[in-house]
PyMOL Python script that loads the backbone (N, CA, C, O; Angstrom):
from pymol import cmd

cmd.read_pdbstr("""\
ATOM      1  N   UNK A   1     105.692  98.613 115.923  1.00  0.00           N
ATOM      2  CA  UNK A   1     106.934  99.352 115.909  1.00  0.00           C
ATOM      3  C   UNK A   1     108.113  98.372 115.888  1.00  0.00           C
ATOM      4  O   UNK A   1     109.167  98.636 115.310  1.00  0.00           O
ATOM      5  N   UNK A   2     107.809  96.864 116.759  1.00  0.00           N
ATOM      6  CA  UNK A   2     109.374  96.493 116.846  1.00  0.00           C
ATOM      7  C   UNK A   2     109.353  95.698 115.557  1.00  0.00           C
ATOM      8  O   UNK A   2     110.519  95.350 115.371  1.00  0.00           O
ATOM      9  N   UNK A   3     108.489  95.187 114.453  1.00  0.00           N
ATOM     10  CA  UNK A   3     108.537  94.753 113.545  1.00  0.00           C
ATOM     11  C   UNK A   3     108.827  95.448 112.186  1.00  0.00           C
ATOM     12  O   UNK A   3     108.820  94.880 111.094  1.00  0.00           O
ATOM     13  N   UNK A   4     109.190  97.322 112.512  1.00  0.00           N
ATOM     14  CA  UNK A   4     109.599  97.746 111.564  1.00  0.00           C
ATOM     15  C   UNK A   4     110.694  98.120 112.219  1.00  0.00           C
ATOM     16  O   UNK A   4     111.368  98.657 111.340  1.00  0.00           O
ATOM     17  N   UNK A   5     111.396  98.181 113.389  1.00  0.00           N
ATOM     18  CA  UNK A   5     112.612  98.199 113.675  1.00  0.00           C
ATOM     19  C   UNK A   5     113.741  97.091 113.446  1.00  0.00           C
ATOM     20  O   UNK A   5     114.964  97.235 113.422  1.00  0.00           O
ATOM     21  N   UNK A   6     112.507  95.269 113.189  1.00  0.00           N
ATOM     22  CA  UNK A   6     113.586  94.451 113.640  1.00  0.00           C
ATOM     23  C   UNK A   6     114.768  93.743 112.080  1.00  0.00           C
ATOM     24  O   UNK A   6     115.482  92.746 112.187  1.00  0.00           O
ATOM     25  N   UNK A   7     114.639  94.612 110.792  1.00  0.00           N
ATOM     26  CA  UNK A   7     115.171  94.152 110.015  1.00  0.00           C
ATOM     27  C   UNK A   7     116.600  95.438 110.158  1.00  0.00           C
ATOM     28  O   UNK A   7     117.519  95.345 109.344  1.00  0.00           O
ATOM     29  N   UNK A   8     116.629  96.414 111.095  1.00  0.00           N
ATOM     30  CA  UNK A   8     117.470  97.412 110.690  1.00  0.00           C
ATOM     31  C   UNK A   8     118.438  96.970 112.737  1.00  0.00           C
ATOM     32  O   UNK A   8     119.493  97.553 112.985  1.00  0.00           O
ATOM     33  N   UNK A   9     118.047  96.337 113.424  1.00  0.00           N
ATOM     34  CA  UNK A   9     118.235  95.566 114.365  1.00  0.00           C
ATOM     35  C   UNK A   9     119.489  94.850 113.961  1.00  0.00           C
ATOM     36  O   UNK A   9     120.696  95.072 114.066  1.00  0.00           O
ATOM     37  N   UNK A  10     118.597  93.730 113.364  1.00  0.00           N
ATOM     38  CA  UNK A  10     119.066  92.741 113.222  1.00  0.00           C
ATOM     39  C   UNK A  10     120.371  92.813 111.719  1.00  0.00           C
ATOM     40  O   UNK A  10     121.065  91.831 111.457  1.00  0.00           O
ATOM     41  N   UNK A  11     120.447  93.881 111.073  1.00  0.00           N
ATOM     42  CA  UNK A  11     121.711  94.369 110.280  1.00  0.00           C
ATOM     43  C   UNK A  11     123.008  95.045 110.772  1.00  0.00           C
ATOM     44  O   UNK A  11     124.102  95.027 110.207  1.00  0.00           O
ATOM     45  N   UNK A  12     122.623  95.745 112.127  1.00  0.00           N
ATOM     46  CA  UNK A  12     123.716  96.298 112.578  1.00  0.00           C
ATOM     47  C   UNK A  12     124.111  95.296 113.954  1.00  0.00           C
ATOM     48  O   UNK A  12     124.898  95.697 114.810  1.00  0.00           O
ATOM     49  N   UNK A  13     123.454  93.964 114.025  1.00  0.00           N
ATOM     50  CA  UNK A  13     124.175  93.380 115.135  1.00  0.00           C
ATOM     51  C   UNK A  13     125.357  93.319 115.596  1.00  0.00           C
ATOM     52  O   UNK A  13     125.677  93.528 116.767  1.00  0.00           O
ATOM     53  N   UNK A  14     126.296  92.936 114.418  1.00  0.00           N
ATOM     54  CA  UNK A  14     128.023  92.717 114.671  1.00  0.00           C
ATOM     55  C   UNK A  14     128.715  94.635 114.596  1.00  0.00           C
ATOM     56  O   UNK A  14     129.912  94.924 114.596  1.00  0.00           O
ATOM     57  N   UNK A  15     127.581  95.619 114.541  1.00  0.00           N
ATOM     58  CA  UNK A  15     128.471  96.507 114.880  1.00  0.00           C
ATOM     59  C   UNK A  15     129.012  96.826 116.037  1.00  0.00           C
ATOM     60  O   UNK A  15     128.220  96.459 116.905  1.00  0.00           O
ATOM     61  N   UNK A  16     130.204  97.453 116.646  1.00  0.00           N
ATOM     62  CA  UNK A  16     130.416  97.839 117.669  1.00  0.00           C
ATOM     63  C   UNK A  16     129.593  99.323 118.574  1.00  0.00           C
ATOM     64  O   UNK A  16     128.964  99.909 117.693  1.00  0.00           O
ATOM     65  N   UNK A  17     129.497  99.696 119.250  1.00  0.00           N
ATOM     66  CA  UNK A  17     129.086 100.801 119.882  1.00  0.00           C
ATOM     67  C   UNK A  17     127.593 100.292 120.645  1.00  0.00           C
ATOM     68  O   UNK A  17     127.326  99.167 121.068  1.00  0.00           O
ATOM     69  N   UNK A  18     126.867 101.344 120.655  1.00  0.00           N
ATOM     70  CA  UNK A  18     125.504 101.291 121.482  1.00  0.00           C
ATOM     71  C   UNK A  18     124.561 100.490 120.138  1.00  0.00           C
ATOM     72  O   UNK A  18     124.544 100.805 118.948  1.00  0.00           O
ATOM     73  N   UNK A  19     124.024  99.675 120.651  1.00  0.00           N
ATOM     74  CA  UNK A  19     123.152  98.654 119.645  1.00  0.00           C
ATOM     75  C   UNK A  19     121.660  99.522 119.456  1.00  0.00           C
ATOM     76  O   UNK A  19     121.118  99.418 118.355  1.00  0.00           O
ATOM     77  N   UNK A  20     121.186 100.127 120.204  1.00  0.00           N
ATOM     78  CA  UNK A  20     120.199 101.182 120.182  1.00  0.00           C
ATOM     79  C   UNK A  20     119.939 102.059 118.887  1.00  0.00           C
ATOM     80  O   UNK A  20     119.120 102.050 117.968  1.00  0.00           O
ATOM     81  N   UNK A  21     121.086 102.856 119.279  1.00  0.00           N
ATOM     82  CA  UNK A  21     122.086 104.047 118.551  1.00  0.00           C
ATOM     83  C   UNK A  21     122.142 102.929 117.000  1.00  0.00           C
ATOM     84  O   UNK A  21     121.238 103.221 116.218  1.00  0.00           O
ATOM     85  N   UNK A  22     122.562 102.392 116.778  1.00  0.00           N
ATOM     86  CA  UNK A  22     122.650 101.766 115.808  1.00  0.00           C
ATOM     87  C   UNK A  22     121.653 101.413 114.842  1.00  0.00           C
ATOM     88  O   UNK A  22     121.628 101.550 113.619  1.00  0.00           O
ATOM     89  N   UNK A  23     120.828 100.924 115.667  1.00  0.00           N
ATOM     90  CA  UNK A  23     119.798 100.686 114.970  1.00  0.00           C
ATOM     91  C   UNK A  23     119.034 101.569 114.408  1.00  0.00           C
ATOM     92  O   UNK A  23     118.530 101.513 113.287  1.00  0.00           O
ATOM     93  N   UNK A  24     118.943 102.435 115.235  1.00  0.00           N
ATOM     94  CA  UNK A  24     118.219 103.723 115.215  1.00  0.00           C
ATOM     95  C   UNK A  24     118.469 104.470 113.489  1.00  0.00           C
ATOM     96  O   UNK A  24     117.616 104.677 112.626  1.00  0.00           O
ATOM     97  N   UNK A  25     119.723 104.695 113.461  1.00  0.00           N
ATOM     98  CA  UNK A  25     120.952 105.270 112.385  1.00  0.00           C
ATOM     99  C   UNK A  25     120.000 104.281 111.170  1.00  0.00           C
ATOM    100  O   UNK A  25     119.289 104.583 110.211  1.00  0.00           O
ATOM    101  N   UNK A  26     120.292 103.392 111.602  1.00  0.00           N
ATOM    102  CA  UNK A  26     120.028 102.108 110.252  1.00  0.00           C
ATOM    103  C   UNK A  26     118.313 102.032 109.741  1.00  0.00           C
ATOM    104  O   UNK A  26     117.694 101.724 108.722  1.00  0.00           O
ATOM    105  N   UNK A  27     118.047 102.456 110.956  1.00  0.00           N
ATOM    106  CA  UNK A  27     116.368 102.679 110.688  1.00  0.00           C
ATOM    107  C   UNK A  27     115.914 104.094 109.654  1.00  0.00           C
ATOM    108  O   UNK A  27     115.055 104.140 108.773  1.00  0.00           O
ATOM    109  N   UNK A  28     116.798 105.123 110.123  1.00  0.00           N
ATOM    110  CA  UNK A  28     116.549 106.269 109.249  1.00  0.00           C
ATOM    111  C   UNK A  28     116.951 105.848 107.830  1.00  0.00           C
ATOM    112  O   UNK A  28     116.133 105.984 106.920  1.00  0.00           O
ATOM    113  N   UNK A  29     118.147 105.352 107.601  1.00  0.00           N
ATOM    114  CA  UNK A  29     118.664 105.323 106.173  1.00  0.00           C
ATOM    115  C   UNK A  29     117.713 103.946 105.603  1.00  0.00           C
ATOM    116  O   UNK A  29     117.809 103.984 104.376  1.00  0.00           O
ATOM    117  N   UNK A  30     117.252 103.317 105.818  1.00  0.00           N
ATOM    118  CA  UNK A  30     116.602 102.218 105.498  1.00  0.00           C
ATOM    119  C   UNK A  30     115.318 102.984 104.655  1.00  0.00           C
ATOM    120  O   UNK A  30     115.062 102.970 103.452  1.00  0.00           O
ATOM    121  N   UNK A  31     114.421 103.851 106.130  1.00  0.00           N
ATOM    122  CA  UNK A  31     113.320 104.381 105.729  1.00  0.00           C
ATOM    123  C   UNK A  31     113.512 105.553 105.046  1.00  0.00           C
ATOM    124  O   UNK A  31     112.472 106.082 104.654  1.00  0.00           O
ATOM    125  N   UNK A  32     114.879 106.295 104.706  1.00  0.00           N
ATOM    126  CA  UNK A  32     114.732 107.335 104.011  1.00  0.00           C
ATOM    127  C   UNK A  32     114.641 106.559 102.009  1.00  0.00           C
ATOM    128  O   UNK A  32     113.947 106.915 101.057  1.00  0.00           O
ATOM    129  N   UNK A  33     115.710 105.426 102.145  1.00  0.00           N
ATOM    130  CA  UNK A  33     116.042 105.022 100.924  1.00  0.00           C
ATOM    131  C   UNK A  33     114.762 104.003 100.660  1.00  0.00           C
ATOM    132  O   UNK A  33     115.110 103.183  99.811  1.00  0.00           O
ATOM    133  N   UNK A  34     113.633 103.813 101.021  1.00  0.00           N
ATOM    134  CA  UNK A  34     112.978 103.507 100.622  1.00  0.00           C
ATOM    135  C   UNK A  34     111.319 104.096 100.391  1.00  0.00           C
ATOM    136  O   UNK A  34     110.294 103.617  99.906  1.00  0.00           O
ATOM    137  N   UNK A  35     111.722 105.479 101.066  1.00  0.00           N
ATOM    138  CA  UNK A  35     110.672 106.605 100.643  1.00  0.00           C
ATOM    139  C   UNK A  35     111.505 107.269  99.121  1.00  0.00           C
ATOM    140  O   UNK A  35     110.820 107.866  98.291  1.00  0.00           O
ATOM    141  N   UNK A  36     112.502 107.141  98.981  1.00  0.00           N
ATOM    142  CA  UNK A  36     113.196 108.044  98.131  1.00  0.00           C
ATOM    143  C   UNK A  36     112.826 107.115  96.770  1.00  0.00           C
ATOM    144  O   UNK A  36     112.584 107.664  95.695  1.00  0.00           O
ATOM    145  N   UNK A  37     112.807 105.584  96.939  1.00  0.00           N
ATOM    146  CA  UNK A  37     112.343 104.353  95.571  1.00  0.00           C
ATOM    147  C   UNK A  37     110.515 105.146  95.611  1.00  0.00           C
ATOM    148  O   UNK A  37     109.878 105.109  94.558  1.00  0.00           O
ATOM    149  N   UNK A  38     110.192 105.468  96.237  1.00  0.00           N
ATOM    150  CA  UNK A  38     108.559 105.444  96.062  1.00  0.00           C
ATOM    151  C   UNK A  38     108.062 106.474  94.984  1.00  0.00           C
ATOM    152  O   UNK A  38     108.340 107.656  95.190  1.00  0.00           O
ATOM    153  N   UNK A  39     107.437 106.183  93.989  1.00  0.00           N
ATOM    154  CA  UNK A  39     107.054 106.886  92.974  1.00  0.00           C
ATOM    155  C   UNK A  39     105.795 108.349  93.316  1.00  0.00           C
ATOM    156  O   UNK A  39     105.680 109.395  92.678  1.00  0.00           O
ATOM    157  N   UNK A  40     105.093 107.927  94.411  1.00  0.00           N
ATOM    158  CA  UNK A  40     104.672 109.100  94.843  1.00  0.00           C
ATOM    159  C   UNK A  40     105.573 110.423  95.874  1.00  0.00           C
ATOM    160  O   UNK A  40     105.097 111.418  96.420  1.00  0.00           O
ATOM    161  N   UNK A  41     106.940 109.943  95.837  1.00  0.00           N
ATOM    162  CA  UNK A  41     107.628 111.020  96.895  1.00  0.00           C
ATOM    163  C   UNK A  41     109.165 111.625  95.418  1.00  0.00           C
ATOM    164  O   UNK A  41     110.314 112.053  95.532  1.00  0.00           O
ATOM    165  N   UNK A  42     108.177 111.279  94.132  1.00  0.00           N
ATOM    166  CA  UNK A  42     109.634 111.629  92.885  1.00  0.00           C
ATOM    167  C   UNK A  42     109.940 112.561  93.281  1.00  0.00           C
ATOM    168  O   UNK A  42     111.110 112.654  93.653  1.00  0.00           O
ATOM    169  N   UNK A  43     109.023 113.745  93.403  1.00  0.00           N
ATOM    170  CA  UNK A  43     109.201 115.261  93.908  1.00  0.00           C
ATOM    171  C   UNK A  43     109.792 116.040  94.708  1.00  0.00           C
ATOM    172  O   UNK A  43     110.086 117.226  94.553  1.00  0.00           O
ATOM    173  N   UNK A  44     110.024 115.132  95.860  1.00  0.00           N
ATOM    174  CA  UNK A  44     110.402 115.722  97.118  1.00  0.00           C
ATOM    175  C   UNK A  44     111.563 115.397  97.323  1.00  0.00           C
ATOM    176  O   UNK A  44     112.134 114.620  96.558  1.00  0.00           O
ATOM    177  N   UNK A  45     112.287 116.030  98.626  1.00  0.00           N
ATOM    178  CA  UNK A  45     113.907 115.863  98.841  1.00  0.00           C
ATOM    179  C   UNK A  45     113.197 115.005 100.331  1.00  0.00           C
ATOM    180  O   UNK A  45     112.134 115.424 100.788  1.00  0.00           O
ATOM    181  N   UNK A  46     113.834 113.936 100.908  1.00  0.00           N
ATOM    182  CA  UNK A  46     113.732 112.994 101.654  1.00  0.00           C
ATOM    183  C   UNK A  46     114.805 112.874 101.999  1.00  0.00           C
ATOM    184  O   UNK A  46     115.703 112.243 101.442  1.00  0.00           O
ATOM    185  N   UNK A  47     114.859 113.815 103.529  1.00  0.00           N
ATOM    186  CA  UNK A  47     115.701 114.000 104.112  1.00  0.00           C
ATOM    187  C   UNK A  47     115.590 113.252 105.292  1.00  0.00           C
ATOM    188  O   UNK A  47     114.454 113.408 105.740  1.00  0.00           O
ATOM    189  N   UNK A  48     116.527 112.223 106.265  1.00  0.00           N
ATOM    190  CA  UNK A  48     116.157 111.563 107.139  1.00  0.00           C
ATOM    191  C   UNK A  48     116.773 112.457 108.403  1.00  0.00           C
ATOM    192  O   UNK A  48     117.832 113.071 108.273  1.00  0.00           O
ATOM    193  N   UNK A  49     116.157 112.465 109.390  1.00  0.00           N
ATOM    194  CA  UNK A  49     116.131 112.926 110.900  1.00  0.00           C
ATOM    195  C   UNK A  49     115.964 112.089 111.867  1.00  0.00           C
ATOM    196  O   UNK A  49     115.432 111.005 111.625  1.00  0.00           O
ATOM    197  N   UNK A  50     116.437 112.462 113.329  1.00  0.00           N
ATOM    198  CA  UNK A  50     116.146 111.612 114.155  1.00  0.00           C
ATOM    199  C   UNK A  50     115.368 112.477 115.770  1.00  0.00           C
ATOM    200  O   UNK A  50     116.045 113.361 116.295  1.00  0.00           O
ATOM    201  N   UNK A  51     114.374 112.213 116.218  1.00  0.00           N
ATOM    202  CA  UNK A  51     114.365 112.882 117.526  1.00  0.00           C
ATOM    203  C   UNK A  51     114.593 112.275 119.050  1.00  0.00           C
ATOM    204  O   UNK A  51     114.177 111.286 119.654  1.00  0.00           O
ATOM    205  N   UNK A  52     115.192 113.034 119.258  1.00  0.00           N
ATOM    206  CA  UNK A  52     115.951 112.615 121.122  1.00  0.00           C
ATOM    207  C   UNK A  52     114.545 112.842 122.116  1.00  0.00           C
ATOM    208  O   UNK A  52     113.840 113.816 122.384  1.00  0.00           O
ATOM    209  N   UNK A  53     114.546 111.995 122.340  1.00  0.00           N
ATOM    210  CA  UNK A  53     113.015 112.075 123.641  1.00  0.00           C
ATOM    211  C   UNK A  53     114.291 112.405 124.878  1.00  0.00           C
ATOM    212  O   UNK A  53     113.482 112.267 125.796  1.00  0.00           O
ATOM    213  N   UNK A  54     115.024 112.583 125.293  1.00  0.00           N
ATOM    214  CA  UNK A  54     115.491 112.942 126.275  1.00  0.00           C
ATOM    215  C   UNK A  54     116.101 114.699 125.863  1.00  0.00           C
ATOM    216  O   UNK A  54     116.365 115.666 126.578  1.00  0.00           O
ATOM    217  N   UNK A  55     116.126 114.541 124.827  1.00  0.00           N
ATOM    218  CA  UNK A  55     116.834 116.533 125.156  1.00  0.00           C
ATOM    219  C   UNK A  55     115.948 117.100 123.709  1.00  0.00           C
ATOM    220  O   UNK A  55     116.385 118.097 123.134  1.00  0.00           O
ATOM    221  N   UNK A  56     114.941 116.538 123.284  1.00  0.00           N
ATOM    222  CA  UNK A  56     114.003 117.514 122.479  1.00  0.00           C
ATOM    223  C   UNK A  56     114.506 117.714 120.869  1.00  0.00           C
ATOM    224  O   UNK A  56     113.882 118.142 119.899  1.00  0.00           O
ATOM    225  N   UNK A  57     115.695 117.297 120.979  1.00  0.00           N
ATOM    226  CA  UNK A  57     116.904 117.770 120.003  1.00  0.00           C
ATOM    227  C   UNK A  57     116.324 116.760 118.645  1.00  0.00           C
ATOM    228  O   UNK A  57     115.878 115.617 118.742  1.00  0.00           O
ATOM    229  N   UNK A  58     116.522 117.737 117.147  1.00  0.00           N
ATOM    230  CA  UNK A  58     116.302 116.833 116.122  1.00  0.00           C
ATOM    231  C   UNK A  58     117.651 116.480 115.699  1.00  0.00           C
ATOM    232  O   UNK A  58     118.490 117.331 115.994  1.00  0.00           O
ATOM    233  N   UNK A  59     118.139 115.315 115.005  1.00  0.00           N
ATOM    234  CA  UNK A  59     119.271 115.532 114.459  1.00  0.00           C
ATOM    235  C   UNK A  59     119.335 115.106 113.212  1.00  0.00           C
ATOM    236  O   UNK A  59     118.828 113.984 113.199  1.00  0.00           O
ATOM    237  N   UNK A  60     119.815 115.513 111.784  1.00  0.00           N
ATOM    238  CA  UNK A  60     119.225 115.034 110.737  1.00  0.00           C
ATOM    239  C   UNK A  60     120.546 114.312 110.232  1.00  0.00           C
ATOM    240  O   UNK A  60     121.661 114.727 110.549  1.00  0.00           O
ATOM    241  N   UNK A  61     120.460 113.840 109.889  1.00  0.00           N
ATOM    242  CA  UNK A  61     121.444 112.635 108.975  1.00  0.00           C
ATOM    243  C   UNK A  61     121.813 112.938 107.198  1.00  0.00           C
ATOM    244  O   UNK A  61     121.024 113.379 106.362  1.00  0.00           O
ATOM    245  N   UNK A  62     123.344 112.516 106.979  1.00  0.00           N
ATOM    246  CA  UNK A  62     123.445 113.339 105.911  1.00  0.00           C
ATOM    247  C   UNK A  62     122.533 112.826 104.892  1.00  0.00           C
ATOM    248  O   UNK A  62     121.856 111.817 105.085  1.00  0.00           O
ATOM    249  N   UNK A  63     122.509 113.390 103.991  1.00  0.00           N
ATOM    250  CA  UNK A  63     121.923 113.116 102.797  1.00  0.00           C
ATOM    251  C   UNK A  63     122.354 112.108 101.930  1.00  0.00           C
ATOM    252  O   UNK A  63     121.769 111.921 100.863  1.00  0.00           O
TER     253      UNK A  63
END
""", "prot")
cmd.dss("prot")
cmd.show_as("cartoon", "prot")
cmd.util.cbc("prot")
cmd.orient("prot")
């Protein structure tokens, strides 16, 4: 896990706010835009989401 977190980490370092939160954000759009290049997902809409282990909550990210 932290070796597919640590290239989306290590891009939002110099942002300001929660470094977590950040990464997190950078992890969805990373892994959405590179399911969206994949020739077996031409078909589908690849929509990125995120889930809160503290309040259950999904939250999806724009498109």
């Amino acid at each position: 896990m932290a070796e597919e977190l640590a290239p989306s980490a290590r891009a939002t370092l110099h942002l300001p706010g929660d470094p977590v939160g950040n990464t997190m954000r950078a992890n969805v759009d990373r892994v959405t835009r590179r399911l969206a290049r994949d020739a077996d997902f031409a078909d589908a809409r690849i929509v990125g989401a995120r889930f809160d282990l503290d309040t259950g909550k999904v939250a999806f990210h724009p498109a």
